[in-house]
N, C-alpha and C positions, 0 to 999 in steps of 0.2 A: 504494500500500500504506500502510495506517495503521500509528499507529505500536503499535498494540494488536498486530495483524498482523505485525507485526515484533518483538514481542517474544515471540510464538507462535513463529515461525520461528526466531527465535534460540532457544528455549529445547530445540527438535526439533534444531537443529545442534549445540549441547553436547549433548546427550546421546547422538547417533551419534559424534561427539569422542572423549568416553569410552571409547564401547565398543570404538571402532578401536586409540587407546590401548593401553586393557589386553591386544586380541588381540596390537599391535604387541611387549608388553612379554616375551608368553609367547612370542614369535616369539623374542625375544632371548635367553631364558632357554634353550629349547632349542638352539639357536644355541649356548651355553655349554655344556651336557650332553654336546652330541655328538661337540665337538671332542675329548673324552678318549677316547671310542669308538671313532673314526674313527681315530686313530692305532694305538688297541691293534689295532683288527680287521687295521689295514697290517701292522703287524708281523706279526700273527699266522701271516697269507698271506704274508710274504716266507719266516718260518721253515718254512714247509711246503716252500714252493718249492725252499729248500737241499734239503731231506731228499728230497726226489722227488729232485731230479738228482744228488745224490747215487746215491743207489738206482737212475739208466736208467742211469750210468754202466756198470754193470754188469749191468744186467739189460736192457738196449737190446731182446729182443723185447716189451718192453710199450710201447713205442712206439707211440702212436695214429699214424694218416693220417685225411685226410680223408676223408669218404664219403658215401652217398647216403640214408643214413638221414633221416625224416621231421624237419624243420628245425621243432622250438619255440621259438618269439622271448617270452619274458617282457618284457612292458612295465609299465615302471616309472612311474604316473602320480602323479596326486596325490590324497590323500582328501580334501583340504578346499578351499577356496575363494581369492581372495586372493593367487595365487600366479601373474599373470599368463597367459601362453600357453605352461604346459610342456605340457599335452595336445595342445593343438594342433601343436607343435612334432615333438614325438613320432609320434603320425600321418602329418605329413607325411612326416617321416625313412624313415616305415616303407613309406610309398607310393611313394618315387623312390629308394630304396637297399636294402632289403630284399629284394622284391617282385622285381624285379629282376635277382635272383641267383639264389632258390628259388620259385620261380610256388608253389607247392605248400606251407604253412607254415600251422602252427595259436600261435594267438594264447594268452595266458595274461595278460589286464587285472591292473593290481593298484592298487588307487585306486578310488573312488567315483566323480569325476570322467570316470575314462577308461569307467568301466560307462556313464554317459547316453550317449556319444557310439559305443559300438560295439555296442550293444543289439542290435542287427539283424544284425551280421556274423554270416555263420555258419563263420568261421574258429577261432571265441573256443571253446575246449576247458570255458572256469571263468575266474568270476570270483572274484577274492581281494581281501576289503576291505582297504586300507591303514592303513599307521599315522603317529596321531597325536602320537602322544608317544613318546621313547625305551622306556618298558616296554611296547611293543605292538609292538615290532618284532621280537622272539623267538615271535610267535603267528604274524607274517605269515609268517616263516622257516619255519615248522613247517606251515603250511596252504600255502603254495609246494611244498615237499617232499615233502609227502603226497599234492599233485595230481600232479607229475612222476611218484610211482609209478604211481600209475592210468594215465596216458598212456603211459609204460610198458608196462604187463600189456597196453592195448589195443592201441597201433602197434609193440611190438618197440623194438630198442635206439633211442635220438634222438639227432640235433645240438642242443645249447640254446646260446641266445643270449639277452643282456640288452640291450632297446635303452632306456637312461637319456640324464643329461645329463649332461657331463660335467663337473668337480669345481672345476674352475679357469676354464674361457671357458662354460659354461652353454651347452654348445652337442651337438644326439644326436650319441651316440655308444654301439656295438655293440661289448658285453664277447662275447668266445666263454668259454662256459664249458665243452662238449661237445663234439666232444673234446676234453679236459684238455690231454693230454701229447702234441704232437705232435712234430716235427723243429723245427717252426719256432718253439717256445716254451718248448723243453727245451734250457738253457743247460750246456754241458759244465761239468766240475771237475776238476781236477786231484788224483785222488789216487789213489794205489797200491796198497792194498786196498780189499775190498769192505766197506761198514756191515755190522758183526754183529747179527744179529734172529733170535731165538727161532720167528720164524713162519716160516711157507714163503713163498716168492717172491708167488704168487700170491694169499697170503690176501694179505701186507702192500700190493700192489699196492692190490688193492680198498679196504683200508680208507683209504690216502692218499689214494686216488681220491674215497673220500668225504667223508674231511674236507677235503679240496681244495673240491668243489664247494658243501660247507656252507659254508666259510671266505669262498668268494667270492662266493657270492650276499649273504649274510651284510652282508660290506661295503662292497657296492652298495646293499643296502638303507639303510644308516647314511648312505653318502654322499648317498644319492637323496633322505632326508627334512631333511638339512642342504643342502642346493640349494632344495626347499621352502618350508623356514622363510627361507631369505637372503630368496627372490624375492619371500614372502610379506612382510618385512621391508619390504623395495625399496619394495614398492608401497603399503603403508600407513603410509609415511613420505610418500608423497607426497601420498594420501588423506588425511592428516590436514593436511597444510602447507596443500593447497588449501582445507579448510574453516578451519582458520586465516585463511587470506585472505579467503574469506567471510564468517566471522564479525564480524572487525575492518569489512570494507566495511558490513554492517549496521548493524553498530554505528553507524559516521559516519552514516548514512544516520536513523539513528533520533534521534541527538543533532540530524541536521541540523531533520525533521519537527519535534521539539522543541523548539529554539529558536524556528520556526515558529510553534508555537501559543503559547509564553510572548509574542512578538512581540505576534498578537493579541490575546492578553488583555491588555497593555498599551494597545493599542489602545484595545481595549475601554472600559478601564477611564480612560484620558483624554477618550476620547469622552461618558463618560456626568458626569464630572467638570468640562468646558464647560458641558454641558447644566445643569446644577446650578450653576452661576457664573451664567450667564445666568438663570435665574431669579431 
C-alpha cells in the first residue's frame, strides 16, 4: 500500500470515527434523560401497587387466577442498530421458554430490528415501530394499547406478557402483565377499614386495572430503551477504540513508507552528486 493509499484510508477511518463518536455521544445523553424517567415511572407503579392491595384487601372477589385465555407475548426489540445481540437474545428466550409453556401465543414485535427477522412468522398479530428517543416513547405506549384493543375485540379476554431484558444482568426476562392481580402478586396490608371511593367497587377495579397495565408497560418501555442505549454505548466504545488502534497503526505505517522515500531521495540525491564530483 502506498503511502497516497494510506492517507485515503486514513482519511475514510476519521470520518467513520466521527460518526461512531457523535452516535456514541447521543447514546450517552439518552442514557442521562432516562435515568429520571425510569425512576419516576418505578414509583409510579409501586404507588399503584399500594392502592390495589389496599383495595383486594377488601374487595378479594376481584382477585384474578390464572387461565386459559389466548397468551400475547409483546416483544421488546430494538429500533436501531448498534446495540449488539438483544434480538437475537430475545428470540431465543422466546423459543426455549415461552413456546414451551403456551404452544398457542401471538406475537406483538416492537422494534424495526425485531420486524427483519420475524417477517414470515405468522404468529406476529402487528408490528409497532420503536423508539428512538425518550419523546417517542408515549406514541409507542399509545400504538401498543390501541393494538391490544383490537386483539381484544378479535380473540376475547388475553394473558399479556413482556418478554424484555432485564434492567440490571441484560439478560430475557418475562414481565406478566395479564393477569394483573393474582394471589401470587397481591401482597396483603394491614388495615382495619376499607379505602373510601366515591365509585363503585367495580368501576374503580377497572380503572386501576388500567392504569396498572398502562403504568407497567409504560416502564418496561423506559427501561427496555435504557438497556439499548447502555448496549448501544458498550459497543461503540469499542468500535471506536478498535479504529483508534487502527488509525494510530496507519499512521506508523505511513510515517514508516515515508521515511522510506525521504531515505531514497537522499539516495538519490548523493548519487547524482558523485556523478557531478566525478566529472
Amino acid at each position: 500500500m502506498s503511502g497516497h493509499e494510506i492517507d485515503q484510508h486514513l482519511k475514510s477511518l476519521a470520518d467513520i470515527s466521527e460518526i461512531l463518536t457523535a452516535m456514541n455521544n447521543l447514546s450517552k445523553i439518552e442514557i442521562h434523560r432516562l435515568s429520571g424517567f425510569i425512576d419516576a415511572q418505578n414509583q409510579l407503579k409501586q404507588n399503584i401497587q399500594i392502592v390495589v392491595n389496599d383495595f383486594l384487601q377488601f374487595n378479594s372477589q376481584f382477585i384474578q387466577r390464572e387461565n386459559g385465555n389466548p397468551m400475547v407475548v409483546l416483544l421488546l426489540g430494538s429500533e436501531r442498530g448498534f446495540c449488539g445481540n438483544i434480538n437475537e437474545t430475545l428470540l431465543a428466550h422466546l423459543q426455549t421458554k415461552v413456546e414451551l409453556k403456551n404452544q398457542k401465543i401471538l406475537l406483538i414485535p416492537v422494534g424495526y430490528k425485531l420486524q427483519n427477522k420475524l417477517e414470515t412468522d405468522e404468529r406476529v398479530v402487528e408490528f409497532i415501530p420503536g423508539a428512538s428517543a425518550v419523546e417517542e416513547i408515549q406514541q409507542v405506549l399509545f400504538d401498543i394499547i390501541a393494538t391490544l384493543q383490537r386483539v381484544t375485540e378479535t380473540y376475547g379476554p388475553i394473558q399479556l406478557s413482556v418478554l424484555h431484558l432485564d434492567q440490571k444482568q441484560h439478560t430475557p426476562i418475562i414481565s406478566k402483565v395479564l393477569p394483573a392481580f393474582t394471589y401470587e402478586n397481591v401482597q396483603p396490608v394491614q388495615y382495619s377499614h376499607p379505602p373510601l371511593s366515591y365509585l363503585q367497587s367495580n368501576i374503580l377495579f377497572t380503572k386501576l386495572l388500567d392504569e396498572y397495565v398502562f403504568t407497567s408497560i409504560n416502564s418496561i418501555l423506559y427501561n427496555a430503551l435504557m438497556i439499548e442505549n447502555q448496549q448501544r454505548n458498550q459497543h461503540l466504545n469499542i468500535a471506536v477504540n478498535h479504529l483508534t488502534d487502527k488509525i494510530n497503526h496507519l499512521k506508523q505505517k505511513r510515517n514508516e513508507i515515508r521515511q522510506e522515500e525521504i531515505t531514497e531521495e537522499i539516495e538519490v540525491i548523493m548519487l547524482g552528486s558523485d556523478i557531478l564530483m566525478e566529472k
